[in-house]
C-alpha positions as CSV (number, residue, x, y, z in Angstrom):
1,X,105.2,142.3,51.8
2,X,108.0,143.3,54.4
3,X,107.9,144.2,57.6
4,X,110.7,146.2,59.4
5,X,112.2,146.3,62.6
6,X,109.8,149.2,63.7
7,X,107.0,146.6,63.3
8,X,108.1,144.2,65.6
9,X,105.5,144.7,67.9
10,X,102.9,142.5,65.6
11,X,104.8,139.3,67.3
12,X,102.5,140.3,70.2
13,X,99.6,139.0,70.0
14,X,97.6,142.1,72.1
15,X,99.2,144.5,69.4
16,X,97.6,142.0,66.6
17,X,94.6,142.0,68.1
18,X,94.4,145.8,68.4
19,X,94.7,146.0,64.6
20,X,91.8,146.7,62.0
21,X,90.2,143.2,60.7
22,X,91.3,144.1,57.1
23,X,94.8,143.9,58.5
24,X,94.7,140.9,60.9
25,X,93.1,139.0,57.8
26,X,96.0,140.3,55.9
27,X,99.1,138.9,58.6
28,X,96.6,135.7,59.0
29,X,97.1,134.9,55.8
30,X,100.8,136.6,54.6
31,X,103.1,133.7,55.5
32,X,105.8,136.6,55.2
33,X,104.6,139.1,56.9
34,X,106.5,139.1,60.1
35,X,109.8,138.5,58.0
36,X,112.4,141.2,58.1
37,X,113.9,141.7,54.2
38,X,117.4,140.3,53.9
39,X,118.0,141.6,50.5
40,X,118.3,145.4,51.0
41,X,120.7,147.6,52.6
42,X,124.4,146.8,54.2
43,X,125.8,143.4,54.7
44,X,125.4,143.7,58.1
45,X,122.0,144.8,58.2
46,X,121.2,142.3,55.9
47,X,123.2,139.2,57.7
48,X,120.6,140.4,61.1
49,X,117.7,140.1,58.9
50,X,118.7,136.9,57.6
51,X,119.7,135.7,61.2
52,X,116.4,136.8,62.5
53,X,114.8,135.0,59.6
54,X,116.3,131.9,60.2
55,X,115.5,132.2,63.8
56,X,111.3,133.2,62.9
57,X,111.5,130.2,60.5
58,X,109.2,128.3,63.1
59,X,106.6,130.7,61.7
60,X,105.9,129.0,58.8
61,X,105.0,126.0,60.3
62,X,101.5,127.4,61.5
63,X,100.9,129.3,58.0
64,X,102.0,125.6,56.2
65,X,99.4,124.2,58.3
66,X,97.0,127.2,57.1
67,X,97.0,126.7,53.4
68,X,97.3,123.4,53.3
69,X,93.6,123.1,54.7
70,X,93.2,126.3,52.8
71,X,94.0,123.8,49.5
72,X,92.1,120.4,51.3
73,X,88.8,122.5,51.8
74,X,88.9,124.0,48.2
75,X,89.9,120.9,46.4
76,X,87.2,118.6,48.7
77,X,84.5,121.1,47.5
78,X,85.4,121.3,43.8
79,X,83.1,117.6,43.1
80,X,79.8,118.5,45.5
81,X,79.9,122.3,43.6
82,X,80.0,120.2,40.3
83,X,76.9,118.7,41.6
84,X,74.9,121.0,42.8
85,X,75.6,123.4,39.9
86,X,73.5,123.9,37.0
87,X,74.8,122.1,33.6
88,X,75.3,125.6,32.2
89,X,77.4,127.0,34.8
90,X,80.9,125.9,36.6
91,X,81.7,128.5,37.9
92,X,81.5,127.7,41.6
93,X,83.8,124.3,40.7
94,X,86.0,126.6,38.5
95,X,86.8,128.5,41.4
96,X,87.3,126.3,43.7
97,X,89.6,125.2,41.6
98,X,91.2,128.1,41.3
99,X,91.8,128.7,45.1
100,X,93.1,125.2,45.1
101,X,95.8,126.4,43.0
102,X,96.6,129.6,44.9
103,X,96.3,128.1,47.9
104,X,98.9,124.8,47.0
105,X,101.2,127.3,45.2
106,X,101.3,129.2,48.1
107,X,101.8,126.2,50.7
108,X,104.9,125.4,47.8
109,X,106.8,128.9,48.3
110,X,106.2,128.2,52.4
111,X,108.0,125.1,52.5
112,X,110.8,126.4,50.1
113,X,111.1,128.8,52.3
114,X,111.2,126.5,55.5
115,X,114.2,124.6,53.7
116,X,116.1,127.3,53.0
117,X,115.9,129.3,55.9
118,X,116.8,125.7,57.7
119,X,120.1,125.5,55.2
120,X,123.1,127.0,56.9
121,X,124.4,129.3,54.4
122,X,128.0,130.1,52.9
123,X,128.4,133.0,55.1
């Protein structure tokens, strides 16, 4: 998910907060949300996306931290709902596990991110 210029205003944090809950959930958890998309449109519209990424890339810092406790608190509680579940079911542990998976996968693509944004580029 991309956000244009037009939607610039969301770095505020009074125009987040005037948003519907369904939405701040959304750009609480969308590390790439607030990104502009360098991979459409003229080069010089996409070299002032790109600059402006690599300028936001401080961004992801915040949304590492995120999912990364996202991924601790999901694999911490994969053991105790082993426990506590019936023999017949693990489905609570299974999905724990799951969200462990998203969640590190997720906190992966971040910190790609992070590096390459960092790189200075060929251009």
């Amino acid at each position: 998910m991309r956000v244009e210029t037009k939607s610039l205003p969301l770095l505020d944090r009074n125009a987040r907060a005037a948003l519907p809950l369904r939405r701040q959930l959304l750009l609480y958890l969308d590390p790439f949300a607030l990104f502009m998309d360098a991979s459409r449109g003229p080069v010089g519209v996409r070299r002032r996306a790109l600059a402006y990424n690599r300028a936001m890339r401080w961004m992801l810092v915040p949304y590492m931290r995120r999912w990364i406790t996202i991924a601790a608190a999901s694999l911490a509680g994969i053991a105790p709902a082993e426990a506590l579940a019936a023999p017949a079911s693990a489905v609570p542990a299974a999905a724990l596990a799951v969200g462990f998976c998203i969640a590190f996968t997720v906190s992966c693509c971040i910190a790609a991110a992070y590096l390459f944004l960092g790189a200075s580029g060929g251009e």
